[in-house]
C-alpha positions as CSV (number, residue, x, y, z in Angstrom):
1,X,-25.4,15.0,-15.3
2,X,-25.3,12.7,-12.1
3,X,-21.3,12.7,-12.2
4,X,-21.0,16.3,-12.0
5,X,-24.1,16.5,-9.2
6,X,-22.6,14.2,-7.0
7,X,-19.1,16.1,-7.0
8,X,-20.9,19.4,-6.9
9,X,-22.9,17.9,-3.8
10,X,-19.9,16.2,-2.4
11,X,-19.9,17.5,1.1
12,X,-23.5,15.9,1.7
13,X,-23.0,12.6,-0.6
14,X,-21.9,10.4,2.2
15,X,-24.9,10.3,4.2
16,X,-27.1,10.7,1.3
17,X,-25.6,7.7,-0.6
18,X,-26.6,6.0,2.5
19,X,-29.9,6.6,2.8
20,X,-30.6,6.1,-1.4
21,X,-28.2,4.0,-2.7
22,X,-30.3,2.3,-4.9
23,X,-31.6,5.5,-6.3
24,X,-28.2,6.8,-7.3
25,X,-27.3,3.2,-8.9
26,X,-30.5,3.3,-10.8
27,X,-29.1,7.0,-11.6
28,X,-26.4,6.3,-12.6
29,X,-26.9,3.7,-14.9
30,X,-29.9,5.6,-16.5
31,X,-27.2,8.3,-16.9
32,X,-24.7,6.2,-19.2
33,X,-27.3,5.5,-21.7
C-alpha cells in the first residue's frame, strides 16, 4: 500500500513529496478507502 511505499522509498520521499504533493494526498486518501 502507499504507507509501506513511502517508508520503503524513504530516502527519496523528501524531494519527491515536493514535487507531487498533491498526488500523494490524493494517494493517500484513495488508499484508506
Amino acid at each position: 500500500d502507499v504507507v509501506r511505499w513511502l517508508t520503503k522509498n524513504g530516502l527519496g520521499i523528501s524531494r519527491y513529496a515536493k514535487l507531487h504533493s498533491n498526488e500523494i494526498v490524493l494517494w493517500i486518501l484513495l488508499d484508506q478507502e
